[in-house]
C-alpha positions in Angstrom: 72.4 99.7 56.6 73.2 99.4 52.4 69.5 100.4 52.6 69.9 103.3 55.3 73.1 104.7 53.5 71.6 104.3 50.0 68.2 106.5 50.8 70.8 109.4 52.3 73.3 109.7 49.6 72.0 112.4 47.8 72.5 114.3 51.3 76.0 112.6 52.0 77.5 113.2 48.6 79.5 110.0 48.7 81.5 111.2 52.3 81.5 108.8 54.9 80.7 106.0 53.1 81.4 103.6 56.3 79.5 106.1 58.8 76.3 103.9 59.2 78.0 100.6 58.7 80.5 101.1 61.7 76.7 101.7 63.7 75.6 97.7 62.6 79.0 96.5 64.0 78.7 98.1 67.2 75.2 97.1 66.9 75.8 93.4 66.4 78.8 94.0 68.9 76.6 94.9 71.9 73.8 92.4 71.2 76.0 89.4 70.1 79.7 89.9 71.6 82.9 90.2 70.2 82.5 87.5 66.6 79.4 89.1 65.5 80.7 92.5 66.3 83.7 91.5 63.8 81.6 89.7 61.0 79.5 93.0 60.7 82.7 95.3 61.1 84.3 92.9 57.5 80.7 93.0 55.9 80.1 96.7 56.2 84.0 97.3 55.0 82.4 95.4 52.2 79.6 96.7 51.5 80.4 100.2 52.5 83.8 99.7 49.4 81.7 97.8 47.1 78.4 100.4 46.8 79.6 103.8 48.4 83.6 104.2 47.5 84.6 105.4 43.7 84.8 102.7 41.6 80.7 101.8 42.4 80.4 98.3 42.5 83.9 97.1 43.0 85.6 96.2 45.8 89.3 97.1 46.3 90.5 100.8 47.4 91.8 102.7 44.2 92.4 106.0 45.1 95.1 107.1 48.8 92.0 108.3 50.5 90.3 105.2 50.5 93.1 103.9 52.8 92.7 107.0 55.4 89.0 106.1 55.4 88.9 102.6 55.6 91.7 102.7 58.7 89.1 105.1 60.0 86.1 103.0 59.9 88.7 99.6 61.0 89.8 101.2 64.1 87.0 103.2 65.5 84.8 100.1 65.3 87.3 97.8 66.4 87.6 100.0 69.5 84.0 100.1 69.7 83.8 96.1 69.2 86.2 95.5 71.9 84.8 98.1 74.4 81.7 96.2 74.0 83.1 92.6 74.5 84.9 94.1 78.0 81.2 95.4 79.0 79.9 92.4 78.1 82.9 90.1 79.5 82.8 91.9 83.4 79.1 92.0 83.2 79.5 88.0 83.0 81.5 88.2 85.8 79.4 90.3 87.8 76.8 87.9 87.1 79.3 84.9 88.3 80.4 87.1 91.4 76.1 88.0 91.7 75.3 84.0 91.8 78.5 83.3 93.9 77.4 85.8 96.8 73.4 84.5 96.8 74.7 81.3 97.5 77.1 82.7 100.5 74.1 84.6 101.1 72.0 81.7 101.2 74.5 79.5 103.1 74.9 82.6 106.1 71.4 82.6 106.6 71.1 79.1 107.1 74.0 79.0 109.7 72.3 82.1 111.2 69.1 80.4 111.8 70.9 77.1 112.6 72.6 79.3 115.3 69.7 80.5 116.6 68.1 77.2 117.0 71.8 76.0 118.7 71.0 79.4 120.7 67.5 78.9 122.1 68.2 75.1 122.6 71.2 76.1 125.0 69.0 78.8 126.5 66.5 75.8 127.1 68.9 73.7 128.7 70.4 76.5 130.8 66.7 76.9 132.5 66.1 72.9 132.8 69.5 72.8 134.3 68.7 75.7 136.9 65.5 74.3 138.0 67.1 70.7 138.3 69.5 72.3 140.7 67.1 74.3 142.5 64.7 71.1 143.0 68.3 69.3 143.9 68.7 72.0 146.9 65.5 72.1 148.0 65.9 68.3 148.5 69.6 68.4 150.0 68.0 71.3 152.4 65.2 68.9 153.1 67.3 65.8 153.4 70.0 68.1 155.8 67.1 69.6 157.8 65.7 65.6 158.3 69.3 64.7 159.4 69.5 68.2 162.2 65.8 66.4 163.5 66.7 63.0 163.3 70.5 63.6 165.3 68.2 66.2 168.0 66.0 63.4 168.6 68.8 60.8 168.9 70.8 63.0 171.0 67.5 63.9 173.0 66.5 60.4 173.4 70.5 59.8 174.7 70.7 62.2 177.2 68.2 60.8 179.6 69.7 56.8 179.8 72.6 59.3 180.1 71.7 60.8 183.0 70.2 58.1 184.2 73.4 56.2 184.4 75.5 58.8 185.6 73.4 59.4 188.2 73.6 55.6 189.4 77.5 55.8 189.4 77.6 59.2 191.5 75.3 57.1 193.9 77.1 54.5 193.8 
């Protein structure tokens, strides 16, 4: 920036001799965070006072003006530092919050699927239940309509000793 500044003072004149230095801390700022952001805001002050504000090539403000400009350039980049670290601070957070909801993400699908597997076995045992019952009807219907032939016959086979007998005792 010393560089930068340097090749444009004959435009500038000597005004805003901390222009182009408050740009490297907002720089460093926004690529680096909050400490770089500060260590460029105290070297530009630097260099900024030491090459581009009367006396040239010392550092210390001499004249009331220097103050105004100096305050300037302190709390416009400082603002600019610290608007940086709070973008950079709730994009971490965003990134934390990003990572956190994958992995609830991650974990929901899993009990999904493991809730569909839960589903379909249940759905399975549902249909092997109803056909063991129909199979366990058919069987008691079976076994029932054995019993209605076998108590027919018996009562069939009955009847005629029956007869037989009370015929004898109305003879009799």
């Amino acid at each position: 920036m010393v560089a930068l500044r340097s090749s444009l003072e004959p435009v500038l004149e000597g005004r805003a001799p901390f222009s182009f230095f408050m740009l490297s801390a907002m720089a460093a700022a926004w690529y680096g965070g909050l400490w770089p952001g500060v260590t460029a805001l105290v070297l530009g002050l630097l260099a900024g006072d030491y090459f581009f504000v009367p006396p040239i090539h010392a550092i210390g403000l001499h004249q009331t003006g220097d103050w105004i400009l100096v305050l300037g350039y302190f709390l416009s980049s400082s603002f600019a530092i610290l608007l940086f670290e709070a973008l950079h601070s709730t994009t971490r957070k965003l990134e934390i919050i990003g990572t956190q909801l994958k992995v609830e993400l991650k974990g929901r699908q899993r009990t999904e699927t493991a809730l569909r597997e839960a589903e379909n076995q249940l759905r399975q045992h549902a249909i092997y239940l109803e056909e063991s019952v129909r199979q366990r009807t058919a069987q008691l219907e079976e076994t029932v309509h054995s019993l209605e032939t076998f108590s027919y016959t018996v009562a069939h086979n009955l009847r005629g000793p029956l007869r037989a007998l009370q015929g004898i005792s109305q003879a009799t």
